[in-house]
C-alpha positions as CSV (number, residue, x, y, z in Angstrom):
1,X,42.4,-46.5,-11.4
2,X,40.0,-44.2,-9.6
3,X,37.5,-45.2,-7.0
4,X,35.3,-42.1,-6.8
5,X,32.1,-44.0,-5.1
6,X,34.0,-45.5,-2.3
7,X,35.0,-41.5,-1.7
8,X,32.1,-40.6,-2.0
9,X,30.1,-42.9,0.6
10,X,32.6,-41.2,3.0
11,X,31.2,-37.8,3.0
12,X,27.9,-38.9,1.5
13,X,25.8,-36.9,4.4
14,X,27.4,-33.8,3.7
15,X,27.1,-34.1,-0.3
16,X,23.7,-34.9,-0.5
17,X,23.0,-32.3,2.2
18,X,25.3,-29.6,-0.2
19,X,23.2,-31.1,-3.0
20,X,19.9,-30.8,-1.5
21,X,20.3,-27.4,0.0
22,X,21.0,-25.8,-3.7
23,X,18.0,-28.0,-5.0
24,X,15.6,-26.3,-2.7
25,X,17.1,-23.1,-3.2
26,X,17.2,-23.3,-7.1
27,X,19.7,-20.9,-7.6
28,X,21.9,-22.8,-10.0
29,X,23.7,-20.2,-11.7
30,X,26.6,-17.9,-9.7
31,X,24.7,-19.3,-6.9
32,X,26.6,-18.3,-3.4
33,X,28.2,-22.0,-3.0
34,X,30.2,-20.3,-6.4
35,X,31.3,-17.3,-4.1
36,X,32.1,-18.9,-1.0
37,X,34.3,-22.2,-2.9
38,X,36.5,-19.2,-4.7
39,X,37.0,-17.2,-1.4
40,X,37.6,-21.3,0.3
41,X,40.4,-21.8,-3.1
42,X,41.8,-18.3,-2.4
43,X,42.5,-18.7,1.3
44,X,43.8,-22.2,1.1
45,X,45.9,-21.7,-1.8
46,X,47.2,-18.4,-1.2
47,X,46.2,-16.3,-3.8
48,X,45.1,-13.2,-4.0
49,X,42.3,-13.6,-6.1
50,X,40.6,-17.0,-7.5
51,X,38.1,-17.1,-10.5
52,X,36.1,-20.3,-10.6
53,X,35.0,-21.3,-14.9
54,X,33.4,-24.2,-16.3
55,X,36.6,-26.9,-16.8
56,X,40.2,-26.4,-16.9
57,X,40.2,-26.0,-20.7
58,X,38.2,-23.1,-20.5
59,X,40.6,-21.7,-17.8
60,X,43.7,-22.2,-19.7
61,X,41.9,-20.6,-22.9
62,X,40.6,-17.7,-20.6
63,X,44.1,-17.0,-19.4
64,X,45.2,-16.8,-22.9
65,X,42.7,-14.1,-23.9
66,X,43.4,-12.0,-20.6
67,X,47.3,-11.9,-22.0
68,X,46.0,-10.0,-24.9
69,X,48.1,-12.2,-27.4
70,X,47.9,-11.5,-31.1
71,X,47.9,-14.3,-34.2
72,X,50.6,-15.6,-34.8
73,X,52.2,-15.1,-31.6
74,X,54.5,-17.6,-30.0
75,X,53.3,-20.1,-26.5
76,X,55.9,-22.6,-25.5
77,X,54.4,-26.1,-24.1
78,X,55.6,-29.3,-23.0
79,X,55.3,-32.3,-25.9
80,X,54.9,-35.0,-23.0
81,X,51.6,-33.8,-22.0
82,X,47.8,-33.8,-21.8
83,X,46.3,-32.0,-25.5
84,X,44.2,-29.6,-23.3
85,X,47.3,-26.5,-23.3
86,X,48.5,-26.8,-26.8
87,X,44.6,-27.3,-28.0
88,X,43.6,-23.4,-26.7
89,X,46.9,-22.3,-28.4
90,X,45.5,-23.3,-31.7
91,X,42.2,-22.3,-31.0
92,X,43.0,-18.7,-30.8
93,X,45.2,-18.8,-34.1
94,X,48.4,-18.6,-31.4
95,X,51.2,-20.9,-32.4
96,X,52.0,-23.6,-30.2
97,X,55.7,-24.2,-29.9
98,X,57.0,-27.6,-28.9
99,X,59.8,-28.3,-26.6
100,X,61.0,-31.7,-24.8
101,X,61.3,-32.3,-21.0
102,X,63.0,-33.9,-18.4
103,X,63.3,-37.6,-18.4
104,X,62.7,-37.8,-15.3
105,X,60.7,-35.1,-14.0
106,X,58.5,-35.4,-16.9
107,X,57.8,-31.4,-16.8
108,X,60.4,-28.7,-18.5
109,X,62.8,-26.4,-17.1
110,X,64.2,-23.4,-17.9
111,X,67.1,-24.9,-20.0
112,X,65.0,-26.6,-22.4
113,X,62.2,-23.8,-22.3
114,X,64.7,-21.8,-24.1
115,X,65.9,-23.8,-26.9
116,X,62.1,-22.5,-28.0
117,X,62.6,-18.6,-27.2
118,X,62.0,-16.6,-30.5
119,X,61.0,-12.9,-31.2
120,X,57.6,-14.3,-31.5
121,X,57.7,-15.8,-28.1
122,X,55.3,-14.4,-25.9
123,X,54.3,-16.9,-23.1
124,X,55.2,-20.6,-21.6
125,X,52.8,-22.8,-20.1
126,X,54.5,-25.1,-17.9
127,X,52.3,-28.1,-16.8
128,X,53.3,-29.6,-13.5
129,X,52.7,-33.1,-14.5
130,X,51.6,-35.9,-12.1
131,X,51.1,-34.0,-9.1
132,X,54.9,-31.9,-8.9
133,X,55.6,-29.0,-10.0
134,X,58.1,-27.8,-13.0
135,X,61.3,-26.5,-12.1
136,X,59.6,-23.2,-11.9
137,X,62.7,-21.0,-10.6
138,X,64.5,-21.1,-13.7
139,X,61.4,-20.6,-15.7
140,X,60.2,-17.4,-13.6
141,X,63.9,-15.7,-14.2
142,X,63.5,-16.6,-17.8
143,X,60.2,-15.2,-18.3
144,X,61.7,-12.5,-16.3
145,X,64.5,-11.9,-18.5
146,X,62.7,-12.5,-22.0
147,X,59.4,-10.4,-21.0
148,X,57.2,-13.4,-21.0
149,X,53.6,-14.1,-19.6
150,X,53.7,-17.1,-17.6
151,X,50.5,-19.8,-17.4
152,X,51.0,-22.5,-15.1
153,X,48.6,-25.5,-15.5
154,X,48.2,-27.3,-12.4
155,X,45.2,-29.4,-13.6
156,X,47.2,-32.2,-11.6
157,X,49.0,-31.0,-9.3
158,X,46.7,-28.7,-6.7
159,X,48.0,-28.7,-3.0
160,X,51.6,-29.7,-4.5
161,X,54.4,-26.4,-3.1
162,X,57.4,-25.4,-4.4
163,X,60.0,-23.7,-2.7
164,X,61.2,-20.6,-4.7
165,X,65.1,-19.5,-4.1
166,X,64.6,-17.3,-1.5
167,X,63.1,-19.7,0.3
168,X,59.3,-18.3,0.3
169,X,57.0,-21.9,-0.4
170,X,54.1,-21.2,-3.0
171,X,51.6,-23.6,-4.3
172,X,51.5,-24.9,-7.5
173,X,49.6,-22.1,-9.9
174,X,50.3,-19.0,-7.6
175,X,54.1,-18.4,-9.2
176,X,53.0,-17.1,-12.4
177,X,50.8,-14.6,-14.0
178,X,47.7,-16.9,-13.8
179,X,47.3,-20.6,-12.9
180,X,44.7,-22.7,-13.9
181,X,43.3,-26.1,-12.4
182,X,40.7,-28.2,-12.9
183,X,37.9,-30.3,-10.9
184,X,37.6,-33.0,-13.4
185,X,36.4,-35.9,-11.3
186,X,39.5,-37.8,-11.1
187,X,41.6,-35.2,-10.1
188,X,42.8,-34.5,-6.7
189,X,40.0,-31.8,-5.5
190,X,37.2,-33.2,-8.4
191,X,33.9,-32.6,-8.2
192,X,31.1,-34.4,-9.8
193,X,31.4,-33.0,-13.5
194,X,33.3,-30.5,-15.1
195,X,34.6,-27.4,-13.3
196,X,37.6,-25.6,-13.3
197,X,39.6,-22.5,-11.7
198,X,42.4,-19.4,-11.8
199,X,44.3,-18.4,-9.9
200,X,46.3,-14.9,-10.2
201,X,48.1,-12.5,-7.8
202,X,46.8,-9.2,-10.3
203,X,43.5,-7.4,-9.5
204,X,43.3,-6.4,-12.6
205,X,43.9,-9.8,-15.1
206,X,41.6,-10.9,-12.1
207,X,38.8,-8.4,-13.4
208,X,39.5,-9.0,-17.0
209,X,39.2,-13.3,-16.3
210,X,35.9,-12.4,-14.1
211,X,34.5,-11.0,-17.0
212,X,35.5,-12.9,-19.7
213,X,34.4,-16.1,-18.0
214,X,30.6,-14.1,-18.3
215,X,30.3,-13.4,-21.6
216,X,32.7,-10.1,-21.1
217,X,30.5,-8.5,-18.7
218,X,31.2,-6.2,-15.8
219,X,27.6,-6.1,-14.7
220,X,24.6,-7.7,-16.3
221,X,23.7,-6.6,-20.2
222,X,26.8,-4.6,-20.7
223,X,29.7,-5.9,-22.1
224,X,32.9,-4.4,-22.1
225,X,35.0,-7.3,-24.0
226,X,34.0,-10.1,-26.0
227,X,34.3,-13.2,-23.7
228,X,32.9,-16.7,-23.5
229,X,30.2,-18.7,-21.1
230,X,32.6,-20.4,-18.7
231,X,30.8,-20.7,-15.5
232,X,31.0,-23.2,-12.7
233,X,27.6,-24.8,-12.0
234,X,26.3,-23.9,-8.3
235,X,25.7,-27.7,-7.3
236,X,29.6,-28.3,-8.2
237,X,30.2,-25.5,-6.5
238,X,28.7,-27.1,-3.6
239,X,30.0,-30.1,-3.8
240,X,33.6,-29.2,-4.1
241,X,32.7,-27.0,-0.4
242,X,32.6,-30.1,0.9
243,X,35.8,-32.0,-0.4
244,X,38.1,-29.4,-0.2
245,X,38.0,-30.0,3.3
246,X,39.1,-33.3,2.7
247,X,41.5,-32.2,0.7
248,X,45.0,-32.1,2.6
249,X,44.0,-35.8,3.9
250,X,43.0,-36.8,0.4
251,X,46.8,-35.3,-0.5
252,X,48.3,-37.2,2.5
253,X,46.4,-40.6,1.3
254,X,47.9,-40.4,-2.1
255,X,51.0,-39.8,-0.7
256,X,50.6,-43.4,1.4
257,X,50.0,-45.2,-1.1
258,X,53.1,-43.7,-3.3
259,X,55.4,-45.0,-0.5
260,X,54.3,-48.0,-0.1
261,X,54.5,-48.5,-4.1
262,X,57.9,-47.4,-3.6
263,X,59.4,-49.6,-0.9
264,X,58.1,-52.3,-3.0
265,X,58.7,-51.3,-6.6
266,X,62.7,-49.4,-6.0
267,X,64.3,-53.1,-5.8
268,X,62.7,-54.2,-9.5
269,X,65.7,-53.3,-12.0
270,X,63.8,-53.0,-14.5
271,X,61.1,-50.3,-13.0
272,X,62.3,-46.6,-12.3
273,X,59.8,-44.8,-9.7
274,X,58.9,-41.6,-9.7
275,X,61.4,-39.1,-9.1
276,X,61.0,-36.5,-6.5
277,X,61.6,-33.1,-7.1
278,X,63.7,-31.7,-4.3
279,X,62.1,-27.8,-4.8
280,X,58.4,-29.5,-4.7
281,X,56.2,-31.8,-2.8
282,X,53.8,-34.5,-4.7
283,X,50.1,-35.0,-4.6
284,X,50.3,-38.0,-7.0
285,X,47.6,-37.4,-9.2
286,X,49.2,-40.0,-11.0
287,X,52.1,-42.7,-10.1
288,X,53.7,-43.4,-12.9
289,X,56.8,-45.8,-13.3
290,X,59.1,-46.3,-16.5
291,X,59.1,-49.6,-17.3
292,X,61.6,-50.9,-20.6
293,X,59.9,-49.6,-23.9
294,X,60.1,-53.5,-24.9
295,X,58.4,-54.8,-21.6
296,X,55.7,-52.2,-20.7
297,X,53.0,-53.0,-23.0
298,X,53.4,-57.0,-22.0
299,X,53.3,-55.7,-18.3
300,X,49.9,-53.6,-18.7
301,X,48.5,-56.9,-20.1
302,X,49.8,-58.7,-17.7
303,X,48.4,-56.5,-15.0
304,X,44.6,-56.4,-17.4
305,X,44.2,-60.2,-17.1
306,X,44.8,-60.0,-13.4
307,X,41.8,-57.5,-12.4
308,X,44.9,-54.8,-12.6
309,X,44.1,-51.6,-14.2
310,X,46.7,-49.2,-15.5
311,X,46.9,-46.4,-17.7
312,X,49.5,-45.0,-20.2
313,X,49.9,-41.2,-20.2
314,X,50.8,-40.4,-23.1
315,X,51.1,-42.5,-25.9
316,X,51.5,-39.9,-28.3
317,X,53.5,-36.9,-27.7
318,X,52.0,-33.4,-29.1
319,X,53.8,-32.9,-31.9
320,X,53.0,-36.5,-33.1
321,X,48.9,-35.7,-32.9
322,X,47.4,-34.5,-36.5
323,X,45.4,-31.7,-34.7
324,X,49.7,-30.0,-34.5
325,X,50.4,-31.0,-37.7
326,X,50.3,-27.8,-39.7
327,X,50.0,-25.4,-36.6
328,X,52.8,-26.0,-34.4
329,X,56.7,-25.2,-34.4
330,X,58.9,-28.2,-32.9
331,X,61.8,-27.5,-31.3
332,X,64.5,-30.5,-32.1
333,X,63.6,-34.7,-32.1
334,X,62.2,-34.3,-28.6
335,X,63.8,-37.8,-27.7
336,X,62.9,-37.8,-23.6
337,X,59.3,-37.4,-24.5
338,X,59.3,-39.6,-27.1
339,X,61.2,-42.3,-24.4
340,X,58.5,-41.0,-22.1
341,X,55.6,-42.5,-24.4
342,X,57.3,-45.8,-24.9
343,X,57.4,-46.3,-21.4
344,X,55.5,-44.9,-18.9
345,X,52.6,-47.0,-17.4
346,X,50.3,-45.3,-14.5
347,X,49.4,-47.4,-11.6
348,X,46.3,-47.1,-9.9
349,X,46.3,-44.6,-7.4
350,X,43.5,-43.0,-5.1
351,X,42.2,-41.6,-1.8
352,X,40.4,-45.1,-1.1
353,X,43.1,-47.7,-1.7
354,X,43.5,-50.8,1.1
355,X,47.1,-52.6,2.1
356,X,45.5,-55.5,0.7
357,X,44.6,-53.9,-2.5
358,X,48.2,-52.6,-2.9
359,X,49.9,-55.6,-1.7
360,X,48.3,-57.8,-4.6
361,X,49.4,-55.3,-7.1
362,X,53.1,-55.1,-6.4
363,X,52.7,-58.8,-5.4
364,X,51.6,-59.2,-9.5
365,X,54.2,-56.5,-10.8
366,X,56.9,-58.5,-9.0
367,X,55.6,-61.9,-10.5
368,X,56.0,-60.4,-14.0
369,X,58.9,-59.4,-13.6
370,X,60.3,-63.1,-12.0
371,X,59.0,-64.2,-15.1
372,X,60.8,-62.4,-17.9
């Protein structure tokens, strides 16, 4: 799915340098590789301020404690998604509340964001699934409206823009009050372990994140608020220095390869390829086609016997996971993410990919589907 080394033999003089330099220097905590990748993630992105943490877990949790959000209170998230958002909810005794999404953007707008609005409802987290954002100009006008924090999780989708209605282009987690990422490996800027980020346009949630990200602390040994340890380690730091110059070709590489699935893959029937947003562009952290609920699982083993790796995310949607079971509020039957789970499948997809390599998976795909 991922080919990390062949990425990394790319750069590999510049890494090991980045890795060697903080190795003699030792100083692997808030080291000045920390500094410099935030100011490098502020300027490229946009934002005003940029808060490096230890995973993108941690940064959506850390958001949620800046909000100063009370038990009980009310976070609307996406069923069709990674656990990561609705997991923090529970953590800090907030109630995670449940909505669908689009068939066939796989995120939620603002339409089905408010079939969840209660008094209780304090914030939504839209994720921008797959590498494109959420149809975030409805949701900012509703969280406008209604009073609401907004978190956006852009774990997948960094680099990915979205044109707002009066035109002006942000990137994906600059629109709300604080945007969260992460550097898991796979991801589209990933480093070599965990590391994550937030992003906010407010100096002061900015001072309140910087702090609770280091165990509530303003300056060393006096603590203001109680906070967490949530820091990003100096050699990741460094690493991602390197990459992140990469990263608009790494962007542009994904985007190859997502054509060249599509010009092969649109004339199947039975396949539907990703749907574009017209309001945002695509990194394709993932490409991910819908296949018929009663074919997909006889194509991904197709696809296994022949060398063919694919992935299915999600299986389960949120509400379905026992972790929710007792903690969350569901809005409706959620039938598009339930479809959604039945027939998604995730081809592989990365910065390293050869013609060859893509011609004898759609060559495969196509074979299947001759045969059924």
């Amino acid at each position: 799915m991922v080919d990390l080394k062949s990425q990394y033999l790319k750069i590999k003089s510049d890494v090991d340098w980045a890795i060697q330099n903080c190795l003699e220097n030792s100083n692997f905590i808030n080291g000045p590789q920390v500094k410099d990748l935030e100011e490098q993630l502020r300027r490229h992105y946009n934002s005003s301020y940029v808060i490096s943490c230890a995973n993108g877990t941690d940064a959506l949790q850390l958001a949620l404690m800046a909000l100063n959000m009370e038990k009980g209170d009310e976070v609307i998230v996406p069923a069709f998604t990674y656990i990561a958002a609705a997991e923090v909810i529970g953590l800090l005794k907030l109630k995670p509340v449940i909505v669908d999404v689009d068939p066939d953007t796989f995120n939620i707008n603002a339409a089905i964001t408010a079939n969840g609005l209660s008094s209780k409802t304090k914030a939504i987290i839209p994720v921008h699934l797959f590498g494109q954002c959420a149809e975030m100009i409805g949701i900012l006008e509703l969280a406008r409206k209604e009073g609401l924090k907004i978190i956006e999780d852009s774990a997948q989708s960094i680099g990915a823009k979205y044109t707002l209605s009066e035109g002006q282009v942000k990137f994906a987690g600059t629109m709300g009050n604080v945007g969260t990422t992460s550097f898991f490996p796979s991801k589209n800027l990933g480093c070599y372990g965990d590391g994550g980020a937030m992003f906010t346009q407010d100096e002061n949630l900015a001072t309140t994140l910087r702090m609770l990200a280091n165990h509530g602390q303003s300056k060393k040994y006096f603590h203001e608020i109680i906070g967490v340890n949530s820091r990003l380690d100096t050699l990741q730091a460094a690493i991602l220095l390197e990459k992140i110059k990469h990263i608009d070709q790494y962007n542009e590489s994904r985007r190859a390869v997502a054509r060249f699935y599509d010009e092969n893959l649109d004339d199947i029937q039975d396949i539907a390829i990703p749907f574009r947003n017209p309001k945002s562009t695509h990194v394709f952290n993932q490409y991910t086609i819908k296949v018929p609920a009663s074919l997909r699982d006889k194509l991904k083993e197709y696809l296994q016997i022949r060398d063919i790796p694919s992935m299915i995310y999600y299986p389960l949607p949120l509400h379905k996971q026992n972790a929710f079971s007792k903690i969350s509020k569901v809005i409706g039957d959620l039938p598009n993410s339930h479809m959604l789970c039945n027939t998604v499948l995730s081809l592989p997809m990365h910065t390293e990919m050869e013609e060859s390599q893509l011609s004898y998976i759609v060559d495969n795909i196509k074979d299947f589907f001759k045969s059924c």
